[in-house]
Predicted model as a PDB file, atoms N, CA, C, CB and O in Angstrom, pLDDT in the B-factor column:
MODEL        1                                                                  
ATOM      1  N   UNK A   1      10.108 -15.271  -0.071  1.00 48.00           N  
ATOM      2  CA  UNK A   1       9.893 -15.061  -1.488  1.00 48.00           C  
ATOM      3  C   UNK A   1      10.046 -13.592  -1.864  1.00 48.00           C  
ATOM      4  CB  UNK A   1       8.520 -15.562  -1.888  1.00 48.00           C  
ATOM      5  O   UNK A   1      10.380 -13.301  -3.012  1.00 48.00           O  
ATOM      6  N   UNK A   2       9.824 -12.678  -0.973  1.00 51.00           N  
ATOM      7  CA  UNK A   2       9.691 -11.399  -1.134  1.00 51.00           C  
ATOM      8  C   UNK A   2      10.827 -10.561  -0.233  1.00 51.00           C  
ATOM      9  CB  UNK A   2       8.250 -11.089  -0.800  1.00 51.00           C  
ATOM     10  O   UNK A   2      10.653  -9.369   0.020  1.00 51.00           O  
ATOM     11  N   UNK A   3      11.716 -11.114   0.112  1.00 59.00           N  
ATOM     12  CA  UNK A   3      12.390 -10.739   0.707  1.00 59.00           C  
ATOM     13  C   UNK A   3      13.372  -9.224   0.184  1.00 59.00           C  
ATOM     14  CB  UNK A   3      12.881 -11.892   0.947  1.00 59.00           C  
ATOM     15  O   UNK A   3      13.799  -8.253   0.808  1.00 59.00           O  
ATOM     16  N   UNK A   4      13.429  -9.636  -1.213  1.00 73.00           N  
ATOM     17  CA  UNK A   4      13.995  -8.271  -1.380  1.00 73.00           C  
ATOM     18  C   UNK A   4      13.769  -7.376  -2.328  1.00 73.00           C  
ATOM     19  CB  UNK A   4      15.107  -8.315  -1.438  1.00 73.00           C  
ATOM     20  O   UNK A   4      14.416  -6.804  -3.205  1.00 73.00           O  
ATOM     21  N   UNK A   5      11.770  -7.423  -1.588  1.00 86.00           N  
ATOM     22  CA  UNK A   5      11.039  -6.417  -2.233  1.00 86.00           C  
ATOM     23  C   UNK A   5      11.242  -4.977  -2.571  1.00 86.00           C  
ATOM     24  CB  UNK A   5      10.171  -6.404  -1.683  1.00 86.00           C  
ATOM     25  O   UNK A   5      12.330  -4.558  -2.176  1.00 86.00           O  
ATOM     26  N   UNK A   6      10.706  -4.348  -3.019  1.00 90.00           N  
ATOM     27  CA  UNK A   6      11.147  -2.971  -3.391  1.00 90.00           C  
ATOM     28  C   UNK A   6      10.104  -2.253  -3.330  1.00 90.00           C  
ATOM     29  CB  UNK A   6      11.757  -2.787  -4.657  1.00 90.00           C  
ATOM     30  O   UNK A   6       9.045  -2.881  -3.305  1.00 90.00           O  
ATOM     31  N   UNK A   7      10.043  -1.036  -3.293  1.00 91.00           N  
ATOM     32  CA  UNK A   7       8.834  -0.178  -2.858  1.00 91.00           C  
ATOM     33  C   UNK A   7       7.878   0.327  -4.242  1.00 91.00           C  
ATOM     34  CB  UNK A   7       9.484   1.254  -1.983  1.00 91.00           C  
ATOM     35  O   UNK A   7       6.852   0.998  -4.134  1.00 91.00           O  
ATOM     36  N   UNK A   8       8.340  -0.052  -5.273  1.00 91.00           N  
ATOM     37  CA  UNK A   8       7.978  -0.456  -6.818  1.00 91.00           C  
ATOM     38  C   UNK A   8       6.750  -1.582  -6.550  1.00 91.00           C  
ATOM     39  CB  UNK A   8       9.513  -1.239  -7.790  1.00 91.00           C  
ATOM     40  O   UNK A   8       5.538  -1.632  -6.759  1.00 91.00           O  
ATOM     41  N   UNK A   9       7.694  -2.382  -6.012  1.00 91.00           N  
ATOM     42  CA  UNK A   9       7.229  -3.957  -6.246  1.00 91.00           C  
ATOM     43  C   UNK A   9       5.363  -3.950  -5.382  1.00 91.00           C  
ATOM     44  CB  UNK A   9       8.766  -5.344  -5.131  1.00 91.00           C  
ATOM     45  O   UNK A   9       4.279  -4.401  -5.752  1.00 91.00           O  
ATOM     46  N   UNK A  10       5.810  -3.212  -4.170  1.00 92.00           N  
ATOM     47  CA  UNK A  10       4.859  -3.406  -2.687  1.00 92.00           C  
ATOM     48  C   UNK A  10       3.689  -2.483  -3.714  1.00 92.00           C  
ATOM     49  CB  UNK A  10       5.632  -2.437  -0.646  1.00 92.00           C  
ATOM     50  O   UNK A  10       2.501  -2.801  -3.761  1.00 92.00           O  
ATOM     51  N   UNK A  11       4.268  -1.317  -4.491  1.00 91.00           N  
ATOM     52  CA  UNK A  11       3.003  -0.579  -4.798  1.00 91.00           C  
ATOM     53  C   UNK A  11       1.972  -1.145  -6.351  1.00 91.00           C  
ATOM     54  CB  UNK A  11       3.612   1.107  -4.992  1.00 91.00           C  
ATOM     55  O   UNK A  11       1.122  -0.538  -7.004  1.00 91.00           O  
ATOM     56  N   UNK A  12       2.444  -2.294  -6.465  1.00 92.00           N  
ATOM     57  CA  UNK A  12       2.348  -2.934  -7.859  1.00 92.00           C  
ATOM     58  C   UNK A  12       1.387  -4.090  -7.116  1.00 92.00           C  
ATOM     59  CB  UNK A  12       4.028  -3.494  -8.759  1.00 92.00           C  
ATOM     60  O   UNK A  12       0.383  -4.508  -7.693  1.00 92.00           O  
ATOM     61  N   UNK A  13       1.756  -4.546  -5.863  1.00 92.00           N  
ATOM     62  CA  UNK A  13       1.137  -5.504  -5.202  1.00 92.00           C  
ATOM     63  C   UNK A  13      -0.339  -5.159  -4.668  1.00 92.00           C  
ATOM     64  CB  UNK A  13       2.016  -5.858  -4.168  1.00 92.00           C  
ATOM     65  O   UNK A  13      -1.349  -5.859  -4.600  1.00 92.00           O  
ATOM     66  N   UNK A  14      -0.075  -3.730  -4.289  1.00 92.00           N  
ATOM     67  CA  UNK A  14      -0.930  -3.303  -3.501  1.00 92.00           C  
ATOM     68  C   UNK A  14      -2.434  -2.934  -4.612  1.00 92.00           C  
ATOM     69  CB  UNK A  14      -0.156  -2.016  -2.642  1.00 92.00           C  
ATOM     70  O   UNK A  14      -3.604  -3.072  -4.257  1.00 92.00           O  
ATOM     71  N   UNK A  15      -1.915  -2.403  -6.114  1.00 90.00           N  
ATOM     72  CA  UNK A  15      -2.753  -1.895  -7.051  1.00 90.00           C  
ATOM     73  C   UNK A  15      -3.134  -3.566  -7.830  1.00 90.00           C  
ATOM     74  CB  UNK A  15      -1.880  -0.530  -8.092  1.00 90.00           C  
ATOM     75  O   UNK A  15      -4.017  -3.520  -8.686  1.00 90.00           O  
ATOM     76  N   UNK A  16      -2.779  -4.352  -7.671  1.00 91.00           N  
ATOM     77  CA  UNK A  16      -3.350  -5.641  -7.736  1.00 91.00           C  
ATOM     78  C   UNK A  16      -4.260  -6.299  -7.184  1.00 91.00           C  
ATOM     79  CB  UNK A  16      -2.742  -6.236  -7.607  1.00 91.00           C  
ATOM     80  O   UNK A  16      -5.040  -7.109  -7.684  1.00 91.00           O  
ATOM     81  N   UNK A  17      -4.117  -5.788  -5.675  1.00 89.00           N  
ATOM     82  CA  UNK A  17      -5.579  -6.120  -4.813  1.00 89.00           C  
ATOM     83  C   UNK A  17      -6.197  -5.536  -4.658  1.00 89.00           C  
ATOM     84  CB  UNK A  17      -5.752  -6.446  -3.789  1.00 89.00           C  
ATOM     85  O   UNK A  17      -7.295  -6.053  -4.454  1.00 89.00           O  
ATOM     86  N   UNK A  18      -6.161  -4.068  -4.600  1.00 88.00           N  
ATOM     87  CA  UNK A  18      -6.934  -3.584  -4.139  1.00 88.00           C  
ATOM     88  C   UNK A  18      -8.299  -3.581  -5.562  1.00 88.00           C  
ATOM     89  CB  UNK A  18      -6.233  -2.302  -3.493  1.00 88.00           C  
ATOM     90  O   UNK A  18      -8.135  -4.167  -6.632  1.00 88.00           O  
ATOM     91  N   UNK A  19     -10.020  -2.491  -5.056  1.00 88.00           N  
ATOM     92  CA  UNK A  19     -10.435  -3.048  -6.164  1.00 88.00           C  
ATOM     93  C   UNK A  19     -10.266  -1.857  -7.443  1.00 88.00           C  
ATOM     94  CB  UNK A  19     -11.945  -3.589  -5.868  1.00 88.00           C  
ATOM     95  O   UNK A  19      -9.705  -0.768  -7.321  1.00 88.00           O  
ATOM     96  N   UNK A  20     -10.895  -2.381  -8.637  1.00 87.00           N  
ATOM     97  CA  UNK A  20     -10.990  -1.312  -9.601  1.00 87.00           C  
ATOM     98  C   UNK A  20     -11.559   0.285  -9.281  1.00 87.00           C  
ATOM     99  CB  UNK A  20     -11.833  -1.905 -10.588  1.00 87.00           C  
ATOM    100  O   UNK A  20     -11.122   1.368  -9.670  1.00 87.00           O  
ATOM    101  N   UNK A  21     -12.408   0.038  -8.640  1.00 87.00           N  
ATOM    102  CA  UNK A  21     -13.069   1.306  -8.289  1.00 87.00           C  
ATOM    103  C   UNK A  21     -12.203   1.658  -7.415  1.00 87.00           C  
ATOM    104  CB  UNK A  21     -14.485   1.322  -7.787  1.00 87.00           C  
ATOM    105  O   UNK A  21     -11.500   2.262  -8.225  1.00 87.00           O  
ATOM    106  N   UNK A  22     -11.657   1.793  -6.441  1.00 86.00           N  
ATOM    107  CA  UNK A  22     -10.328   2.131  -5.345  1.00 86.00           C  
ATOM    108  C   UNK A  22      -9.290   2.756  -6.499  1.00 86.00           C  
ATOM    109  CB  UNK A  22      -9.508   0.428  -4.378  1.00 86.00           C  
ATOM    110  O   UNK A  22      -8.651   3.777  -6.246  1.00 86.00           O  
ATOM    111  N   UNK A  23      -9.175   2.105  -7.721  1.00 84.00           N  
ATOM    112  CA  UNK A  23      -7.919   2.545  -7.610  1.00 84.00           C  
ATOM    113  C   UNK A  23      -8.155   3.540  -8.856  1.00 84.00           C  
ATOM    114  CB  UNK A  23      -6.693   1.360  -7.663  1.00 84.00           C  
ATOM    115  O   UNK A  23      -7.327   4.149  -9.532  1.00 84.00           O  
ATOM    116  N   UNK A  24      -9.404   3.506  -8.926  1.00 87.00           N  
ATOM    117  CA  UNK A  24     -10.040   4.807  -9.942  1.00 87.00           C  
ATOM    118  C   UNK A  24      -9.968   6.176  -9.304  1.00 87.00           C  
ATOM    119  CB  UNK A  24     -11.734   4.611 -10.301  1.00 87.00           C  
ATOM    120  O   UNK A  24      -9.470   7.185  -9.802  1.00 87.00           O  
ATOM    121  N   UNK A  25     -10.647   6.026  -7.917  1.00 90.00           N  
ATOM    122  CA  UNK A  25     -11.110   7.271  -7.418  1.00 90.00           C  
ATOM    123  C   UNK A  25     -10.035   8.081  -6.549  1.00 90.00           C  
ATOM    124  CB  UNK A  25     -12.349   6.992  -6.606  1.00 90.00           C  
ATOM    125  O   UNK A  25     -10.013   9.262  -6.203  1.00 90.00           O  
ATOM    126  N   UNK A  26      -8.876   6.688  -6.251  1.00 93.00           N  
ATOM    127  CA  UNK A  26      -8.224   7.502  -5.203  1.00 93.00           C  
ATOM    128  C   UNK A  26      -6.666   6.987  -6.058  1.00 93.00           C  
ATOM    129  CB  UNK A  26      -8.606   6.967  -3.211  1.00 93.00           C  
ATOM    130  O   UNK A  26      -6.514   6.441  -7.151  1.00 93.00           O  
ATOM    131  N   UNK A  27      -5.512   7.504  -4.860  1.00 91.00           N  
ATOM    132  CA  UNK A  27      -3.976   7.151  -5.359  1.00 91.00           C  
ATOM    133  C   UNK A  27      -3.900   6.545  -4.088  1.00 91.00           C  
ATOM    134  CB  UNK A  27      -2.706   8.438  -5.802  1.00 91.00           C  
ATOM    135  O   UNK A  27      -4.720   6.570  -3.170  1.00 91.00           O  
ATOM    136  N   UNK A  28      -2.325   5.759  -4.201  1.00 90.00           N  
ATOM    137  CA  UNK A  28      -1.605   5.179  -3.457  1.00 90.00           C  
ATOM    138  C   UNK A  28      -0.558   6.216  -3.235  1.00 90.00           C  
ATOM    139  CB  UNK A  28      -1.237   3.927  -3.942  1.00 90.00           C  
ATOM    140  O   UNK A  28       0.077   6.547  -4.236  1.00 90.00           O  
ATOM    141  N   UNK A  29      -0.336   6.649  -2.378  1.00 89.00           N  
ATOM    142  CA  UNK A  29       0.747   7.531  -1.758  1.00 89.00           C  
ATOM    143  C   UNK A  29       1.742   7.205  -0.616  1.00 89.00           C  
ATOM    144  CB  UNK A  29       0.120   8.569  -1.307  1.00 89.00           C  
ATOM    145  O   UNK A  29       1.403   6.578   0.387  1.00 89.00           O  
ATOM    146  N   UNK A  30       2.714   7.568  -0.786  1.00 88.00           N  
ATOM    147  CA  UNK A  30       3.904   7.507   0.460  1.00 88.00           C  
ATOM    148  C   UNK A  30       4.087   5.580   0.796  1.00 88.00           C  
ATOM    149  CB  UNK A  30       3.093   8.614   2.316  1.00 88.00           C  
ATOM    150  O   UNK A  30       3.866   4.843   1.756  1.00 88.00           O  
ATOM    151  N   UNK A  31       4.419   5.471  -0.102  1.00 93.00           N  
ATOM    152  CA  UNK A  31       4.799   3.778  -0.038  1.00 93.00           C  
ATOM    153  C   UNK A  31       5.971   3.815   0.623  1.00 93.00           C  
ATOM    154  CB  UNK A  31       5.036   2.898  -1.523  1.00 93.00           C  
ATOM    155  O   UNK A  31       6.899   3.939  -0.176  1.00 93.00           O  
ATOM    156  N   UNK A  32       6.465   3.738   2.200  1.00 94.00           N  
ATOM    157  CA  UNK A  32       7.072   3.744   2.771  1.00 94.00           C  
ATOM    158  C   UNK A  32       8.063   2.346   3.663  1.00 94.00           C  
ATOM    159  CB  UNK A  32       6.413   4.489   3.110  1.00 94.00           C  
ATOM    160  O   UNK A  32       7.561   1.756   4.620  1.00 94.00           O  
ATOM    161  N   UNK A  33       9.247   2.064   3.223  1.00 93.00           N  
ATOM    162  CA  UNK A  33       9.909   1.640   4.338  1.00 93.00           C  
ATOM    163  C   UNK A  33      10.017   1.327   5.417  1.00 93.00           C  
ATOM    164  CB  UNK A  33      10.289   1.913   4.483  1.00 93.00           C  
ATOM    165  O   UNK A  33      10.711   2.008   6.172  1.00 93.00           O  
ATOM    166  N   UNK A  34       9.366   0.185   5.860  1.00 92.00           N  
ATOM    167  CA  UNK A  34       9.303   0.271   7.265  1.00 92.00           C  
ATOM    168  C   UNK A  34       9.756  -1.438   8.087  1.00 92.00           C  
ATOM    169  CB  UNK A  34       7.582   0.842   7.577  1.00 92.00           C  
ATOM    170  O   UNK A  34       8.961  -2.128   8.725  1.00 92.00           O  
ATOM    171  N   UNK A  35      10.699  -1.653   7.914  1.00 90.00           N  
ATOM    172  CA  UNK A  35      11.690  -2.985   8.249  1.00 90.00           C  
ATOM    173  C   UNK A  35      11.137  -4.099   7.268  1.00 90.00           C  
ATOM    174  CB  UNK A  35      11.572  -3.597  10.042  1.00 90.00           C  
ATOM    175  O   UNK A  35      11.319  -4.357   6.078  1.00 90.00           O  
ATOM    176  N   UNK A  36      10.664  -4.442   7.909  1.00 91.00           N  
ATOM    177  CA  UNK A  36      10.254  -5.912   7.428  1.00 91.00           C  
ATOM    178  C   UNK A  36       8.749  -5.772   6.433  1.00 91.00           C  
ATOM    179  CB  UNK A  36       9.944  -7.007   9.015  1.00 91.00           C  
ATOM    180  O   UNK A  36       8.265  -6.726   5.824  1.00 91.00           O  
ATOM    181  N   UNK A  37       8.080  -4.138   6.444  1.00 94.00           N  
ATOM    182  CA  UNK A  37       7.066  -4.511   6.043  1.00 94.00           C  
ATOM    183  C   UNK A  37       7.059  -2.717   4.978  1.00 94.00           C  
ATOM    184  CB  UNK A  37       5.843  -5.066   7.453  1.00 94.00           C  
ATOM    185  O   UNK A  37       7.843  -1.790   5.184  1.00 94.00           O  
ATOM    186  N   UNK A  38       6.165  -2.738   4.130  1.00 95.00           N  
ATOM    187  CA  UNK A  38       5.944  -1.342   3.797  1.00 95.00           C  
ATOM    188  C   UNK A  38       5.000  -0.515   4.041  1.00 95.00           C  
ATOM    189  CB  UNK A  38       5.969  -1.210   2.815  1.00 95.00           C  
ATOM    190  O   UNK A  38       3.927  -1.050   3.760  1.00 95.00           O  
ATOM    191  N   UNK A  39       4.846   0.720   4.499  1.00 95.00           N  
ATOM    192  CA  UNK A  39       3.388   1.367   4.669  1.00 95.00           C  
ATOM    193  C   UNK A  39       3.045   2.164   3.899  1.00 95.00           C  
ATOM    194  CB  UNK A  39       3.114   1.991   5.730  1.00 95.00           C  
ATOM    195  O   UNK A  39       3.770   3.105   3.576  1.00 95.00           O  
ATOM    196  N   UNK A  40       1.772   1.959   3.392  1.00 94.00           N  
ATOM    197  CA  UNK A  40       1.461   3.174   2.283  1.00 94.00           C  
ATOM    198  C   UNK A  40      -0.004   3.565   2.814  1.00 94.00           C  
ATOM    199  CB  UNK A  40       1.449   2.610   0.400  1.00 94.00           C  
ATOM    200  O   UNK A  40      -0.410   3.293   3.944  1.00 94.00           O  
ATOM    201  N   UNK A  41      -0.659   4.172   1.931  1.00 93.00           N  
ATOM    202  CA  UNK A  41      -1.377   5.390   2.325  1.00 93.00           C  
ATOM    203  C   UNK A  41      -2.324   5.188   1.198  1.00 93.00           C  
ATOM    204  CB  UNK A  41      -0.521   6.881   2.401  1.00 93.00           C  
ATOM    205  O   UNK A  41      -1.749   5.232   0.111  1.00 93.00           O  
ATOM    206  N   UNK A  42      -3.799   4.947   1.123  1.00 92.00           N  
ATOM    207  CA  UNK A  42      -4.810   5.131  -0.316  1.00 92.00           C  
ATOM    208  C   UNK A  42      -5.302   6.999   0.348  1.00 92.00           C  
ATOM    209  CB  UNK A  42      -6.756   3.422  -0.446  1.00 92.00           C  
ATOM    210  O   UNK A  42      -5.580   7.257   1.519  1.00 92.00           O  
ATOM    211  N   UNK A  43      -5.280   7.779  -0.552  1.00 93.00           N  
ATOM    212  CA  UNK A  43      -5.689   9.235  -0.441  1.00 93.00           C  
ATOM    213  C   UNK A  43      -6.675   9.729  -1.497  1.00 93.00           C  
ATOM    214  CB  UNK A  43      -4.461  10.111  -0.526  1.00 93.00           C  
ATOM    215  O   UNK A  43      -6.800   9.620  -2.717  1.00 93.00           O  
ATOM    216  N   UNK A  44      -7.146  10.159  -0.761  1.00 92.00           N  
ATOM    217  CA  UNK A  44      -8.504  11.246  -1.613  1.00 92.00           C  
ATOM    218  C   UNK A  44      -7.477  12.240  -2.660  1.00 92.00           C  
ATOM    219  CB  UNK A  44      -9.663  12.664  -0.094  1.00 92.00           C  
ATOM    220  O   UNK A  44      -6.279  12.188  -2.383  1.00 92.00           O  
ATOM    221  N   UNK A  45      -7.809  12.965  -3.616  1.00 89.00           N  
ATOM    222  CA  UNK A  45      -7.254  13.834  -4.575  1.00 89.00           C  
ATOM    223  C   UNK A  45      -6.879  15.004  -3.820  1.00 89.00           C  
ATOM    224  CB  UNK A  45      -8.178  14.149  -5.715  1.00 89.00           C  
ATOM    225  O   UNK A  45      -6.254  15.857  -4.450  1.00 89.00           O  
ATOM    226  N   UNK A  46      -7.203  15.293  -2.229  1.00 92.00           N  
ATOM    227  CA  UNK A  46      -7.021  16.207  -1.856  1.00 92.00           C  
ATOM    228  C   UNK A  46      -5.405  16.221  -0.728  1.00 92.00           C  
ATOM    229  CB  UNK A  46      -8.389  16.487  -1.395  1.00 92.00           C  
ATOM    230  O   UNK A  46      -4.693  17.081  -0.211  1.00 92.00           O  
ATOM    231  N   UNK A  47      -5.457  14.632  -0.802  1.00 88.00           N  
ATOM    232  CA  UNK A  47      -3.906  14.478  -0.608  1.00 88.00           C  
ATOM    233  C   UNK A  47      -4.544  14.110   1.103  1.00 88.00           C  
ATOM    234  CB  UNK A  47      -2.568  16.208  -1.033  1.00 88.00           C  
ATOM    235  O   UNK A  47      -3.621  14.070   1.916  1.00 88.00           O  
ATOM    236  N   UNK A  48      -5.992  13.841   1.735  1.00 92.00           N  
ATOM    237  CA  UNK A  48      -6.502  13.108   3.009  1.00 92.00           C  
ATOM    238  C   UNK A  48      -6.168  11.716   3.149  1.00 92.00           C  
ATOM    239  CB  UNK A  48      -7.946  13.155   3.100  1.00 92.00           C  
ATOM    240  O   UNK A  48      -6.384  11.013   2.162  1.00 92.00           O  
ATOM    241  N   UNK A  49      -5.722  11.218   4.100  1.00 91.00           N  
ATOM    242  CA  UNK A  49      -5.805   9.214   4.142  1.00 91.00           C  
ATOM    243  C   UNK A  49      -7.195   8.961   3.920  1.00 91.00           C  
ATOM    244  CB  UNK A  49      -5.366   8.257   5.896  1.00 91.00           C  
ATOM    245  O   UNK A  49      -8.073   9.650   4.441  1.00 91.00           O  
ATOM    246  N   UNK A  50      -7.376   8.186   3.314  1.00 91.00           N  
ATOM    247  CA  UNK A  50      -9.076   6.989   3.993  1.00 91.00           C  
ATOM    248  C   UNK A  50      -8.295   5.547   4.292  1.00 91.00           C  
ATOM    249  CB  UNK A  50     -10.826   6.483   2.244  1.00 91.00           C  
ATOM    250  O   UNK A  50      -8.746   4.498   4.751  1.00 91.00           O  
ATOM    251  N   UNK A  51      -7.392   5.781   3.999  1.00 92.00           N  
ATOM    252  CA  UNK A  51      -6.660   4.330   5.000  1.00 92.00           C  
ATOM    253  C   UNK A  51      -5.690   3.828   4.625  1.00 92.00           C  
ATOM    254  CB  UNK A  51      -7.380   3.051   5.165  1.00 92.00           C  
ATOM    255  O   UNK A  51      -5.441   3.636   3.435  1.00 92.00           O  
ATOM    256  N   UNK A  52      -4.653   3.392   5.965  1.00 94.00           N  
ATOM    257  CA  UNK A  52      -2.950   2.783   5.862  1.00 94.00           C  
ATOM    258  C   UNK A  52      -3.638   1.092   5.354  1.00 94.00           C  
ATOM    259  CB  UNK A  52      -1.688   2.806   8.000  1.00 94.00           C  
ATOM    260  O   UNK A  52      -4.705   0.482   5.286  1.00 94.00           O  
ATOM    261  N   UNK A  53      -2.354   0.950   5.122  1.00 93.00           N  
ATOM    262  CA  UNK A  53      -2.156  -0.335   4.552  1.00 93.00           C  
ATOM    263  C   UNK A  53      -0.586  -1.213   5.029  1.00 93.00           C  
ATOM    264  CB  UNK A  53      -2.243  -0.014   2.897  1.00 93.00           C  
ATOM    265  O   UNK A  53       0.037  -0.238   5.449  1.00 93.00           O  
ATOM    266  N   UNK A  54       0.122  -2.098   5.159  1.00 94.00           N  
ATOM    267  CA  UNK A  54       0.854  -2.542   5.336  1.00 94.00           C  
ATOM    268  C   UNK A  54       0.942  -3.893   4.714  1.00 94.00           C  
ATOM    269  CB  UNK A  54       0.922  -2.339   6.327  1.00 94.00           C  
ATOM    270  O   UNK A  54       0.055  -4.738   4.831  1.00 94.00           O  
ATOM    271  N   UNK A  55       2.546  -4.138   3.747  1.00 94.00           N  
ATOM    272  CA  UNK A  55       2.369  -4.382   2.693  1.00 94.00           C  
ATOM    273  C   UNK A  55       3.298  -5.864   3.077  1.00 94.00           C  
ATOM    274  CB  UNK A  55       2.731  -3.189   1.601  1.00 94.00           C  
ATOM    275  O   UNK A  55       4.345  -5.764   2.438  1.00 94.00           O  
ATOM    276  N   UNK A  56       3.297  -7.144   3.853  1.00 93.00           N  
ATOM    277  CA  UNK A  56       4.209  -7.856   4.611  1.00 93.00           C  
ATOM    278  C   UNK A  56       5.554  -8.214   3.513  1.00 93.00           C  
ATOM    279  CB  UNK A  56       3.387  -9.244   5.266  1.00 93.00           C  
ATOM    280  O   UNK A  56       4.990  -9.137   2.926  1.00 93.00           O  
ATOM    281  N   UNK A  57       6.646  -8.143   2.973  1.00 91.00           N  
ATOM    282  CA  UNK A  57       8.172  -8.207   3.326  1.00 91.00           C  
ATOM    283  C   UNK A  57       8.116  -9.905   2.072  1.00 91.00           C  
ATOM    284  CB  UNK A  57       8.673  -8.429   5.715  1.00 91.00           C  
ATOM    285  O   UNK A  57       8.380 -10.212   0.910  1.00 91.00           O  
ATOM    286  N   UNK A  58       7.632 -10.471   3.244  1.00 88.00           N  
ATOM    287  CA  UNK A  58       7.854 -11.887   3.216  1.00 88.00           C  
ATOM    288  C   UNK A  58       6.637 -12.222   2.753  1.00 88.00           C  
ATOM    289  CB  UNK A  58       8.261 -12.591   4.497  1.00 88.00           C  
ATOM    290  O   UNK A  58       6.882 -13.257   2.134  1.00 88.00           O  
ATOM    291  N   UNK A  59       5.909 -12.093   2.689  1.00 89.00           N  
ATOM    292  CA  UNK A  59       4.755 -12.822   2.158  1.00 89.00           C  
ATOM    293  C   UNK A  59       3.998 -12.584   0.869  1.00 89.00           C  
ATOM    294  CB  UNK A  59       3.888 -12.732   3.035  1.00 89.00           C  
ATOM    295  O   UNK A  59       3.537 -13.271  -0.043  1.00 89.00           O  
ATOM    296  N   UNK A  60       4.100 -10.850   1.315  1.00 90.00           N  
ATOM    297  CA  UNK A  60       3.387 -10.261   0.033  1.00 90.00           C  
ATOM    298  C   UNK A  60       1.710  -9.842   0.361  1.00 90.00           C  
ATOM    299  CB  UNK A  60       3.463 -11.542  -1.273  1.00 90.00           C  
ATOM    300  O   UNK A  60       1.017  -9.229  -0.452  1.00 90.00           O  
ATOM    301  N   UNK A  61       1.347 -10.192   1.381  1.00 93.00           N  
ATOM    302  CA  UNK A  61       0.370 -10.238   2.068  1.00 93.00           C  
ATOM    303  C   UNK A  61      -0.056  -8.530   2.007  1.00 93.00           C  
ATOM    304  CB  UNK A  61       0.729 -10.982   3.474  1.00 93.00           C  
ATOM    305  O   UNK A  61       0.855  -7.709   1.914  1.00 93.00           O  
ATOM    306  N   UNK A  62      -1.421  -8.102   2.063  1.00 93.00           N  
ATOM    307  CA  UNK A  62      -1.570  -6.359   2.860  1.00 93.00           C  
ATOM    308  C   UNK A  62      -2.663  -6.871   4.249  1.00 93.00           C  
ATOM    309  CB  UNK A  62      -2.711  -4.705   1.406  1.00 93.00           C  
ATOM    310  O   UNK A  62      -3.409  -7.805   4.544  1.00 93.00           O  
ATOM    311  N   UNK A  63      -2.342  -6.023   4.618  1.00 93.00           N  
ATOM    312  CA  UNK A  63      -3.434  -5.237   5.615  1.00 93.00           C  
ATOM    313  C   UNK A  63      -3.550  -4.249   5.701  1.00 93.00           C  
ATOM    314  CB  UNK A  63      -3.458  -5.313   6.710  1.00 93.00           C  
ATOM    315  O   UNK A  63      -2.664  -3.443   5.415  1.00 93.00           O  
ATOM    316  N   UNK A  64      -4.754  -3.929   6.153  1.00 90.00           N  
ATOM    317  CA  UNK A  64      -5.357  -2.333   6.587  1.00 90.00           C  
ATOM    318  C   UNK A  64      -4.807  -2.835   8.092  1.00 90.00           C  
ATOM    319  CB  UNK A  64      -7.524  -1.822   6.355  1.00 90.00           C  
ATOM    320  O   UNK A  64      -4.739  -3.844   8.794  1.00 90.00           O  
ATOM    321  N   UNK A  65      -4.442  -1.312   8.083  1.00 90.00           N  
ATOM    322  CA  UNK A  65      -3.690  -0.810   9.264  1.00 90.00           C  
ATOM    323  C   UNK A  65      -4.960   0.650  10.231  1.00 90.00           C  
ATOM    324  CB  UNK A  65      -1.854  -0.016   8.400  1.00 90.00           C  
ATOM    325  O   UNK A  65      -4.757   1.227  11.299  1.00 90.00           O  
ATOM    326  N   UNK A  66      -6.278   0.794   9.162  1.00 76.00           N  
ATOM    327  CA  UNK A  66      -6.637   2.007   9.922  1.00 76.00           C  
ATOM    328  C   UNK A  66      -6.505   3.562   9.351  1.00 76.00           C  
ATOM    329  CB  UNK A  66      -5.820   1.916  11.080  1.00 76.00           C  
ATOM    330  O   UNK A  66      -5.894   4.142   8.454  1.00 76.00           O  
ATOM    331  N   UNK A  67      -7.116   3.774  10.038  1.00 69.00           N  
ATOM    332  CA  UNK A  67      -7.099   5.806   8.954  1.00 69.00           C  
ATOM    333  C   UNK A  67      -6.049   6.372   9.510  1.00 69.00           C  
ATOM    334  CB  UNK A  67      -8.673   7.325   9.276  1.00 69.00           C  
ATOM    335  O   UNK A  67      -5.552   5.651  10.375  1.00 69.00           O  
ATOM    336  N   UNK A  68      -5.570   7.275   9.368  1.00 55.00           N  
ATOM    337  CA  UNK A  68      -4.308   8.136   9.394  1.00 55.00           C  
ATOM    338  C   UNK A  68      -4.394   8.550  10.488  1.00 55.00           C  
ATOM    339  CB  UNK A  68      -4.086   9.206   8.469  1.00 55.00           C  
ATOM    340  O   UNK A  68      -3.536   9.316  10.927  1.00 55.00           O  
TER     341      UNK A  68                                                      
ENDMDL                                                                          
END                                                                             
């Protein structure tokens, strides 16, 4: 279904799940390319990770991937 997602699309997905307060306090940064899946980054204002994300291709699915 998602096959020919776009890195638009993954960061539109990602500000959909994640929650209101997340996406108050921090940004989504470096929504990145990465085969089949995308990786991005939620960051403090100071430009720190508090945690990867991976955004699945095909599904549309995220996961946390872990701190930087």
């Amino acid at each position: 279904m998602f096959d020919g997602m776009s890195t638009g699309t993954a960061r539109i997905i990602i500000e959909k799940q994640i929650s209101q307060e997340i996406r108050e306090k921090f940004k989504i940064d470096q929504v990145e390319n990465q085969g089949r899946y995308y990786l991005a980054r939620i960051v403090r204002h100071d430009g720190s990770t508090i945690q990867r994300l991976l955004v699945d291709k095909q599904t549309g699915n995220i996961r946390m991937v872990g701190m930087a």
